[in-house]
C-alpha positions in Angstrom: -24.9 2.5 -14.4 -21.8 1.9 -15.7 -18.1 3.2 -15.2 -17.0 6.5 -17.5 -13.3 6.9 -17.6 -11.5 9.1 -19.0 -7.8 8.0 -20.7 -5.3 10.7 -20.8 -1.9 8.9 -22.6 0.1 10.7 -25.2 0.3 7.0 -27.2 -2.2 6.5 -29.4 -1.3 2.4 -28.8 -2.1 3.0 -25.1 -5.1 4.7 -25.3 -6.5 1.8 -28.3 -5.7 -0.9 -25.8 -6.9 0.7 -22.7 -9.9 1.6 -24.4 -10.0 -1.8 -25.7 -9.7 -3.7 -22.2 -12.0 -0.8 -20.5 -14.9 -1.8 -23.0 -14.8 -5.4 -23.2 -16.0 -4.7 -19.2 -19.8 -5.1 -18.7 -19.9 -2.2 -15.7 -17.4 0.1 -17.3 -16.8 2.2 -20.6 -14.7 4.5 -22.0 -16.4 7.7 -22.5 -13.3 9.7 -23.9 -9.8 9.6 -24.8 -7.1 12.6 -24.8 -3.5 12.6 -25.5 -2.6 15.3 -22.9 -3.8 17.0 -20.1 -5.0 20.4 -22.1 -7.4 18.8 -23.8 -8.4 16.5 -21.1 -9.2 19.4 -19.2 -12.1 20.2 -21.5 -13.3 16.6 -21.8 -13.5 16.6 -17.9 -15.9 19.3 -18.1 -18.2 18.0 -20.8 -18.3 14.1 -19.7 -17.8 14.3 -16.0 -16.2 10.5 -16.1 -16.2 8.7 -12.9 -12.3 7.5 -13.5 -9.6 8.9 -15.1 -6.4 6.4 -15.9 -3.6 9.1 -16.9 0.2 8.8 -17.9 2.5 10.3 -15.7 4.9 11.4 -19.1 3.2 13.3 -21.5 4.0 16.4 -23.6 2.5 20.0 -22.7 2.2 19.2 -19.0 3.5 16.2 -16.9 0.9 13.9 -15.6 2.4 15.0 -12.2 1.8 18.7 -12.4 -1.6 17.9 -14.2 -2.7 15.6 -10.7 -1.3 18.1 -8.4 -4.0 20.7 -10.0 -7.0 18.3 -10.5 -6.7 17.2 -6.8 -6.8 20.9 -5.6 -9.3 22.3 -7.9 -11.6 18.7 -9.0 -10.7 15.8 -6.7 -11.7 12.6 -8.6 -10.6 9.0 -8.6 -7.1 8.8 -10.3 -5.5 5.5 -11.7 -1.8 6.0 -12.7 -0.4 4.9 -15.9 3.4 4.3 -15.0 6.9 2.8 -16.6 8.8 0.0 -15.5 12.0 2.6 -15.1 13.5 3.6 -11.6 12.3 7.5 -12.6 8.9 6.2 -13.7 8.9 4.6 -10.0 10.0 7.6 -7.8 7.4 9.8 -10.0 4.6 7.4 -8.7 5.2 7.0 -5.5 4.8 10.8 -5.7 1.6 10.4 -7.1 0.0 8.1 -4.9 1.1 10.6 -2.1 -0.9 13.7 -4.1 -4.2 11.5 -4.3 -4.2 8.9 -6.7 -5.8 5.9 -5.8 -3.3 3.6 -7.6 -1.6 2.9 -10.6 -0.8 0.2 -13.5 2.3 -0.2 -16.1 3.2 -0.7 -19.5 5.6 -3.5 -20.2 8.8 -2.2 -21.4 8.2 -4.8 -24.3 5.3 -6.2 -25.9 3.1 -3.3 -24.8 0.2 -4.3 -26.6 0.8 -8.6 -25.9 1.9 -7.2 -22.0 -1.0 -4.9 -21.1 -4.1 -7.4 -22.2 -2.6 -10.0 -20.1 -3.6 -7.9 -16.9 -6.7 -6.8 -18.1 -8.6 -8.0 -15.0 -6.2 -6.5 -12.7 -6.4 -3.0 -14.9 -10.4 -3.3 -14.4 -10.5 -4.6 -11.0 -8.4 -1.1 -9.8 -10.7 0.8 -11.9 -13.2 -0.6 -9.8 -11.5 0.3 -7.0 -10.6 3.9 -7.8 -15.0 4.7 -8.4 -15.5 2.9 -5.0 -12.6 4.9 -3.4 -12.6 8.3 -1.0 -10.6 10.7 -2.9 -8.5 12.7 -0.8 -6.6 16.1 -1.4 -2.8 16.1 -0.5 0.0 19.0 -0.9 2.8 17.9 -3.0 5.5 15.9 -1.9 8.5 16.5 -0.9 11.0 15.5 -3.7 13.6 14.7 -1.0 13.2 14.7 3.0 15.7 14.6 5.8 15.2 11.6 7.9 14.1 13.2 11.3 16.6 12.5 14.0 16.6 12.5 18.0 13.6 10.9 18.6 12.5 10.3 22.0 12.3 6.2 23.4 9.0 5.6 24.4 8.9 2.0 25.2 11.8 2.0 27.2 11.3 -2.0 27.2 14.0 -4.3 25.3 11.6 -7.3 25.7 8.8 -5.8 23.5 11.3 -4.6 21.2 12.7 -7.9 20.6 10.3 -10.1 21.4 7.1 -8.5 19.5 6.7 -8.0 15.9 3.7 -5.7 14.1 2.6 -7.4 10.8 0.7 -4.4 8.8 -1.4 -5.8 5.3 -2.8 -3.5 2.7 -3.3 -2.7 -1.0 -5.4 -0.1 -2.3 -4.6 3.4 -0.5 -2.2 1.9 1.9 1.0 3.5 0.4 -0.1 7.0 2.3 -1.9 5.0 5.3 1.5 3.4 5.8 3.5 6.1 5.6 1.3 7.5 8.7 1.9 5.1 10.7 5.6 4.8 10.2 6.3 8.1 10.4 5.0 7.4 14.0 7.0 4.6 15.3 9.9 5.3 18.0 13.3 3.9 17.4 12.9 1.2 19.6 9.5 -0.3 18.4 9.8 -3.7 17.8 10.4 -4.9 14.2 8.1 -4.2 11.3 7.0 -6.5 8.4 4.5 -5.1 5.9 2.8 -6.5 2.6 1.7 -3.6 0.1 -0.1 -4.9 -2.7 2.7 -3.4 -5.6 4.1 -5.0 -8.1 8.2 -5.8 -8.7 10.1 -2.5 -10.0 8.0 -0.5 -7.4 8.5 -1.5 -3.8 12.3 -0.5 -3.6 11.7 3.2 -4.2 8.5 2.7 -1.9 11.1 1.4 0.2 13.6 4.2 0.3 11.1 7.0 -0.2 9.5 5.8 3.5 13.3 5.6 4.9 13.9 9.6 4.0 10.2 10.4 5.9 10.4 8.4 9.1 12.7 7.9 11.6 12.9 4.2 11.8 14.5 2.3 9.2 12.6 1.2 6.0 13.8 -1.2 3.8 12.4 -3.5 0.8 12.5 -6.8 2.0 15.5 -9.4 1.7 15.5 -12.9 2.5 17.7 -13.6 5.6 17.2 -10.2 7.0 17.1 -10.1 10.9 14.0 -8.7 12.5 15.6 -5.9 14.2 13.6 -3.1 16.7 13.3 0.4 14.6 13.0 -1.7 11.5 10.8 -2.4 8.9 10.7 -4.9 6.2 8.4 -4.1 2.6 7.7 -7.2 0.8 9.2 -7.0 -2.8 7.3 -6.5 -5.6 6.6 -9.8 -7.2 7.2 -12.0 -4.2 5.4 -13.3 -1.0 7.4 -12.2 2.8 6.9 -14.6 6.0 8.6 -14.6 9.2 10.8 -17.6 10.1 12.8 -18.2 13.0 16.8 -19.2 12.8 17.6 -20.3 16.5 16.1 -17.7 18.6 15.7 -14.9 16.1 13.2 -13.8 13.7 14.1 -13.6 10.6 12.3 -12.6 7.1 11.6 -15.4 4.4 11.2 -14.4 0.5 8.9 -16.9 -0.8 8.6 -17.1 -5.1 5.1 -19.7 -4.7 1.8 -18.9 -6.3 -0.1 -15.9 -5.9 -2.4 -16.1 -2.9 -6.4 -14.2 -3.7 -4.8 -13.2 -7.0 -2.1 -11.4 -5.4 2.0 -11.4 -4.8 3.0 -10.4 -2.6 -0.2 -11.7 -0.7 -1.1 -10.5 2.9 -2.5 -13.7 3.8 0.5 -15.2 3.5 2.2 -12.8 5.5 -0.3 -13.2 8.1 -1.0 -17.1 7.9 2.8 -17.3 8.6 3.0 -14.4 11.6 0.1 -16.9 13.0 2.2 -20.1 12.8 5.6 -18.3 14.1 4.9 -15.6 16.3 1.1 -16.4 18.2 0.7 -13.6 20.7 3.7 -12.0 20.2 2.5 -10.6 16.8 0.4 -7.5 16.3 -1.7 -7.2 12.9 -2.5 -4.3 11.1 -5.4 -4.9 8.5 -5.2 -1.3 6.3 -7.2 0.2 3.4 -7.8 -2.1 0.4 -9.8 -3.9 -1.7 -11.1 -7.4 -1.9 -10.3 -9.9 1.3 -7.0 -10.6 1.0 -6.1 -10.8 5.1 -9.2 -11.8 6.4 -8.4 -15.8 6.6 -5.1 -14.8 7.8 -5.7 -11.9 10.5 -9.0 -14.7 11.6 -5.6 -17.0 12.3 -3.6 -14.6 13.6 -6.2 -13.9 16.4 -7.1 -17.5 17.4 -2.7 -17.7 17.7 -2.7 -15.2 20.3 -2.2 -11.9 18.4 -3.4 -8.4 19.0 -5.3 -7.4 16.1 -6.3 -3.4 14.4 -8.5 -3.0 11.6 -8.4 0.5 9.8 -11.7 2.8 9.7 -14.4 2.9 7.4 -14.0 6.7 7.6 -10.1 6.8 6.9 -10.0 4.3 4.1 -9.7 5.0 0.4 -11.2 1.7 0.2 -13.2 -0.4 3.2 -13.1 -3.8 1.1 -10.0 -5.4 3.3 -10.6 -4.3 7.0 -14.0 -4.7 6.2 -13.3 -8.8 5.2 -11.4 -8.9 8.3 -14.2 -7.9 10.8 -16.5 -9.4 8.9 -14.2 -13.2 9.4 -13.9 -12.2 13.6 -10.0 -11.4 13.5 -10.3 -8.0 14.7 -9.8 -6.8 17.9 -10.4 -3.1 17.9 -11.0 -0.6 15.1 -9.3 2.7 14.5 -8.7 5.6 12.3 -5.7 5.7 10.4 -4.4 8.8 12.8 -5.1 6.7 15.9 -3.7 3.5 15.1 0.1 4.5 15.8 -0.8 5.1 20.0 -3.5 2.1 20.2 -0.7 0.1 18.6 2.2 1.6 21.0 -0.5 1.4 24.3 -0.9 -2.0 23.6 2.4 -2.9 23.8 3.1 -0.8 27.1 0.3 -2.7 29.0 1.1 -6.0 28.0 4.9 -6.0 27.8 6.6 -7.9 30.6 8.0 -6.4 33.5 11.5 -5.8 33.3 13.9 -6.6 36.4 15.3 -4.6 38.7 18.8 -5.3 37.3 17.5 -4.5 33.5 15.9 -1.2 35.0 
């Protein structure tokens, strides 16, 4: 049985090409096309497509307000059609948070050149998105107040600045690593996370977590010091590894090869947390498809590492954790919701003793 989808665009080039690219797949097919979301309401209703790809600017109703209905009223699997603009950014970010299960972009030039160039990466997340959980979610915020005050509660400077948590995801990780940043104390040790996204994306990514948590979140930069209460997003576009410059960790932007297809890859983010860190590095496999971290997290473990692999139940999509417990790299698996206090008891029974002069 093949893939129906359902393209919503306002541009009649989009909807030829994705239409186009969509077709030319032997397990998928377009079964209709609309140029906004009135009239895709009505196609909903008569073909019952298993996808829908839809632009977030169109005339009549936004693609924003038009998601924020269809996941309260008719959850289905969502792919975003986005712009390489800061605005066309923020918006999906915003999107992904409502319950769509990712998104793609049209090139600002050459649309029609630009979009068949990735027309295995548009199929492959229209895979994804009919495999994936679909899950309801109240609109964003447009803009939230960093909480402040928080509470230690590792009370440990050695774990802070001795450990590091190395998180990997793709698919459905942008909401499943928001939950777990969100609960991270100021004086968790330093964070470094791969997200597969592409470049234009990650800084808002980047900024949007900042105002929502009360740790620091930043994309990525090369040089940056591994601080406690910090984490690091890999660019868009580019791999992130951990180094070391004398006795401090430090983050390394790498411009090599993609790695399983990807860039920023999570096996090399967690191939190079094995070589640097050993046991003083946690990993964090999260929702996603494909394998990319499985090799690496397998590494990570046999280095010494502490290793978390997200639940079947909680992810959007079980392709990644499930590569990683399939490879033996995973030490214990969790819910999303649970993995913040496994992650933090973890570190409170294996950190070292402080002194009697540091207490």
């Amino acid at each position: 049985m093949k893939i129906k989808v359902l393209v919503i665009d306002d541009s009649a080039l989009i909807r030829s090409l994705l239409s186009e690219i969509i077709n030319n797949q032997p397990d998928m097919q377009v079964v209709a096309v609309a140029p906004d979301p009135l009239i895709a309401r009505d196609l909903i209703k008569l073909h019952n497509p298993d996808v829908l790809t839809l632009d977030i600017e169109m005339p009549k109703m936004d693609g924003l307000d038009f998601l924020e209905r269809l996941m309260r009223l008719r959850p289905m699997p969502v792919v975003m059609v986005s712009t390489l603009t800061e605005r066309g950014s923020e918006i999906t970010m915003q999107a992904l948070e409502l319950g769509a299960i990712d998104f793609i972009t049209k090139p600002k030039l050459g649309i029609a050149d630009g979009i068949r160039e990735y027309a295995d990466l548009i199929a492959d997340k229209i895979r994804a998105a009919a495999q994936a959980k679909v899950k309801t979610n109240s609109l964003p915020s447009k803009e939230l107040p960093r909480p402040s005050g928080s509470i230690s509660t590792l009370k440990n400077r050695h774990i802070s600045n001795e450990r590091v948590i190395i998180i990997g995801a793709s698919t459905g990780g942008t909401v499943a690593i928001k939950s777990i940043l969100s609960a991270m104390p100021l004086d968790c040790p330093g964070i470094l996370i791969t997200q597969h996204m592409p470049a234009g994306f990650t800084q808002s990514f980047a900024s949007r977590l900042d105002s929502m948590c009360d740790i620091s979140i930043k994309e990525a930069e090369d040089g940056d010091l591994i601080k406690p209460g910090h984490a690091y997003i890999a660019p868009g576009g580019k791999h992130l590894c951990a180094t070391k410059a004398g006795d401090q960790y430090r983050v390394k932007i790498e411009d090599s090869a993609p790695v399983n297809r990807h860039k920023p890859s999570v096996d090399v983010l967690f191939n190079s947390a094995a070589a640097l860190l050993g046991k003083n590095a946690i990993g964090i496999i999260l929702t996603g498809m494909g394998k990319d971290g499985a090799v690496g997290m397998m590494h990570m473990r046999e280095a010494g590492a502490f290793n978390i692999a997200q639940n079947e139940e909680t992810c959007v999509v079980f392709g990644m954790p499930k590569e990683a417990i399939a490879a033996g790299g995973v030490h214990q698996i969790a819910g999303i919701d649970d993995i913040p206090e496994l992650l933090l008891n973890h570190l409170r029974k294996t950190a070292p003793a402080l002194s009697n002069k540091e207490n």
